[in-house]
Every structure is written in C-alpha cells, then in structure tokens.
N, C-alpha and C positions, 0 to 999 in steps of 0.2 A: 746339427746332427753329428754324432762318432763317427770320426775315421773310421774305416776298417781293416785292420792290422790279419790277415787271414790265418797266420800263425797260432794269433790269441781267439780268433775266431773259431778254430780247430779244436782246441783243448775246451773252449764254455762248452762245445757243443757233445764233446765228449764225457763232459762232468755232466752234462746235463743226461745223456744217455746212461748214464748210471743209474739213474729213478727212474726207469722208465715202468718199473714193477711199484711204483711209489707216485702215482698221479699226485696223493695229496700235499707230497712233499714238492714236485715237481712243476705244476703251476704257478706256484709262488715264483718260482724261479727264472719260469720261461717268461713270465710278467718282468721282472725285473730282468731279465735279457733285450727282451723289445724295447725297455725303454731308457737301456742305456745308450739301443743302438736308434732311437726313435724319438721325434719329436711329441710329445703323447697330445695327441687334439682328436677331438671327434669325426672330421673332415676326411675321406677316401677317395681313390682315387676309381674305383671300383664304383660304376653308375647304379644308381638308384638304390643304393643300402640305407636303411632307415635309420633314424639318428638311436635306436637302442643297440643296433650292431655299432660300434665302435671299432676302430683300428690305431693301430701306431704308426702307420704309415711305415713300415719295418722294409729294410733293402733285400732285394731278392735274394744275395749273398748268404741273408745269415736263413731264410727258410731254407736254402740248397743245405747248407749245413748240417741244419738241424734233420732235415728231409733226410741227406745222403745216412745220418747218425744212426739214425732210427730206425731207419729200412735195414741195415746190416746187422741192426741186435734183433727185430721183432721176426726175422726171417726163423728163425727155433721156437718163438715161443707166440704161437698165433693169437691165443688165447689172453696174454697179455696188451695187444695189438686191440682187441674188440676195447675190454676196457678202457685202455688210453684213449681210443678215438671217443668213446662214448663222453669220458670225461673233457675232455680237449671241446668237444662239438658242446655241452652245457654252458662254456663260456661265452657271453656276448659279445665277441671279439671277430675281427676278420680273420686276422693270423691262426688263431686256435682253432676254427673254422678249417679253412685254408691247411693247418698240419695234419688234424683227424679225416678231413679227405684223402689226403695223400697215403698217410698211413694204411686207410683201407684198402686204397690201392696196391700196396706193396705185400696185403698177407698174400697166402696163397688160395687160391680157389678151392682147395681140399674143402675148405665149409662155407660155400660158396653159399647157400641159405641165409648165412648169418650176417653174410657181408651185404646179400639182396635186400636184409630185412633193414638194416641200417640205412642202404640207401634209400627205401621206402619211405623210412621216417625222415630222412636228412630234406628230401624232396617235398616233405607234407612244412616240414616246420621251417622251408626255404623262401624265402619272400624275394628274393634278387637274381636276374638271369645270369649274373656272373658268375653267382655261389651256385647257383643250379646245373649250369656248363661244366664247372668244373667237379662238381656231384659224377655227371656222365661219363667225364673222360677223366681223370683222376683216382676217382672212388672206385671206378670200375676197371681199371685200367688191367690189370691182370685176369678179369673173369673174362675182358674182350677178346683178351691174347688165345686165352688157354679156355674157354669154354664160350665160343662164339656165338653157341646153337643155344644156350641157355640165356647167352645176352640179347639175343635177338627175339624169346619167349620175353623175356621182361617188358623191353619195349613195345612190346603187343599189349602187357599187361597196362602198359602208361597209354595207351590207343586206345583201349578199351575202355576207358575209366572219364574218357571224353572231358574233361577238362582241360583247360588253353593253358595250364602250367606245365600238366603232367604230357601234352602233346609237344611245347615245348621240349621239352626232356625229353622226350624220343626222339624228336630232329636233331638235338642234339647227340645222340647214340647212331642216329644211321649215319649222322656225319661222319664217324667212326668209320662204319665199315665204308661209305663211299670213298673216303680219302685213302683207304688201304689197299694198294694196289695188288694184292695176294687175295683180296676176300672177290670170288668169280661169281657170287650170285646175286647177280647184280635187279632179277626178275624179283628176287625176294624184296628187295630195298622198295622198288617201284610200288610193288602192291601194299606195303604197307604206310607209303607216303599217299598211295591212293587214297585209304582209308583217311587220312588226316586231312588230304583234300575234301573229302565229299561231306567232311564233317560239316556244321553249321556255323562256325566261330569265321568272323570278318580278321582277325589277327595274325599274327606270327608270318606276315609276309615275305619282313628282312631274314627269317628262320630258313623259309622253305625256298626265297631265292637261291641263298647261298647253299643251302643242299644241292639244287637244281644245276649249278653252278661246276660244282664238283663232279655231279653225275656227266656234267657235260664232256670233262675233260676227261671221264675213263672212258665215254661213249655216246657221241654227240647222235648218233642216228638212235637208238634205243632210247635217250630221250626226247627229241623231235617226237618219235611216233608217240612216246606216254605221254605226252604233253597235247598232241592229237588229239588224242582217245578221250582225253581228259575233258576235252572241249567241243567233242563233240557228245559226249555220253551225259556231261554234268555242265554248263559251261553258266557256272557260276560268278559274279563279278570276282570274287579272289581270283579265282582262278585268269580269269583274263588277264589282270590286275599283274598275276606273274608273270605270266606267259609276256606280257610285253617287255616287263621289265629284263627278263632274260632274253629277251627276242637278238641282242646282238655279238653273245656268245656264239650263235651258230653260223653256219655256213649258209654262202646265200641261197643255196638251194633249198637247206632246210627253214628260213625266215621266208621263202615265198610260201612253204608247207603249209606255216604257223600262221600265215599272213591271208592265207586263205580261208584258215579257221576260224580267224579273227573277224574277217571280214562279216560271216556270217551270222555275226551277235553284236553289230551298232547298233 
C-alpha cells in the first residue's frame, strides 16, 4: 500500500474537487485515486458485503480528505451534491458508496424531500448493515441536527413498512437521538421501539440491545419500567431474550424489578 504523504494528499483531493460539476469526468479519477492509495482486491473489511460490492480497501485518510473537499464546495451548490451522490452511489464500490453517503449528509436540509427520497432508495438497494448504518447516520446527519421532528416522521415511515431491514434502520436513527444528550423526548423513542418490539420478526436483538443500552445510560429508571411494560403487556420470547441480556446494565434494584417479570414467563 502508498505511503501517505498528506501534503500531496491535499492538493489530489483538491484537483479532484474541481469535477465535482463533472461526475463523468470525475470517477475515472477517484478510481484511480483509491488505487494508488489501495491494494485493489475484492475482500472488505466491512461484514457481510457481497462479492458484487467491491472495495479497495482505501485508508480512512484519503475518504476524510476527500469527505473534508467536498463538503466545503457542495455547501453553494446543493443541487450539484444530489447528482454526485446519485452518480458515486451507481458504482459497485464500498468507497463510492461510503463518499455519496456522506455527501448527502453534508447538503443542507432546505430540500430535505430530496435527500429523504435518496435515502429511501439507498435503504431499498442496501443489502449490508454497515452500508445501511451509515445510510442513518451519515446520509442523514444534517436533517437529524436541523429537522429532528421530520427525522423522527421517517423513522415511523421505516416502522411502518414492517420489514426487518427497514426496522433495522430505524434502530439505527433512534440510536441517533438516544446517544444525543440535548434530544429530552425521550417517551417518543420508547414508543416507537415499542412498536418494533411487538412486531413479529425473531431478529435484530444485537440492534435493539444496544439501543436499550444507550437508553440506559440517559435514564435507567424510564427504561426499567418500559422494559416492564414490555413484559408484562406483550412478553414475547425476543422480548425476554433482551431483557436478560440487558439485565446487568441496571441497578440492582431495577434487575430484582426485571427479575420479577422474568420470573413470571419460565
């Protein structure tokens, strides 16, 4: 693999931001950027990507680069931002993948519709929880800052649609607001991981532990009781299945709570 000299790393990244109005010129290039800086093999390090997505195994350095490039010119010109993602996101590549997330993240929410509809599609035509994860918090990353109440409409819309991709991808979006310590409605998150509990799907346990996880640590009694509720209203095997697995984040007042609800469905 290339050194990385961050000087000469600076100025590709900056020749490269000069096409950014010029996709068809501009691929060719960033092809031939990864694989100066990259050993070109089909192999990821990124789990379970299917051998048609490809990567070059490319060092974080030169995405930051190109990330940092990109984000400073597309901030004027939004419209230019949709196209490059769309183009970037058509290549079978992790990296290109991986840039047109980011970039969507970076326009601004003023056509927030458009950035919705993207991620809609990115989510239908996403087959890896990695690339899906970073759909949520990357692609989204500005409508979460600046239009929270429209990001948390969406994730209804992925709840509602009852499939164990798109329920993924909404755990991954309240991950968002539960790790945010500024975001106070915290009743909202609950009820809508309700919903994903009571759904029918045996899956996404390691998902909704590590939400549960999170909730804990802004407010271990608010989850205690929803986790309660949970067991005693619906007490489905997942559900149990969590509940233990989280049983020792809490305090042991709340583990006798939980251990009593527990008790009640051997």
């Amino acid at each position: 693999m290339t050194a990385i000299n961050p000087a000469k790393l600076r100025i590709q990244a900056a020749e490269l931001g000069e096409l950014l109005a010029e996709p068809e010129q501009l691929i060719p290039r960033l092809h031939d950027l990864f694989a100066y800086y990259s050993s070109h093999i089909r192999q990821t390090s990124l789990s379970k990507i299917p051998l048609r997505l490809q990567s070059y195994q490319t060092p974080a350095p030169v995405l930051q680069a190109l990330n940092a490039e990109f984000k400073d010119r597309l901030e004027e010109d939004p419209q230019a931002g949709f196209r490059l993602a769309d183009t970037l996101w058509r290549e079978k590549w992790v990296e290109f993948r991986q840039l047109a997330i980011s970039i969507l993240g970076c326009l601004p929410p003023d056509n927030i519709e458009e950035i919705l509809l993207r991620v809609r599609n990115y989510l239908k035509d996403c087959t890896t929880e990695d690339i899906r994860r970073l759909v949520m918090d990357g692609g989204m990353e500005r409508v979460a800052a600046e239009s929270p109440d429209r990001y948390l409409v969406f994730i209804q819309e992925l709840i509602n649609s009852e499939t164990e991709a798109d329920h993924q991808a909404a755990l991954y979006g309240l991950g968002y607001f539960a790790g945010n310590s500024d975001y106070p409605n915290l009743p909202a998150l609950y009820q809508k991981l309700s919903q994903i509990l009571l759904a029918e799907e045996s899956g996404l346990v390691r998902e909704i532990s590590s939400l549960l996880r999170v909730l804990i640590t802004r407010s271990e009694q608010e989850t205690a009781y929803f986790l309660a509720h949970q067991l005693r209203a619906s007490p489905k095997p997942r559900i149990i299945r969590i509940t233990r697995q989280v049983l020792g984040a809490f305090s042991e007042e709340n583990q006798r709570l939980l251990r009593d609800e527990l008790g009640k469905h051997k």
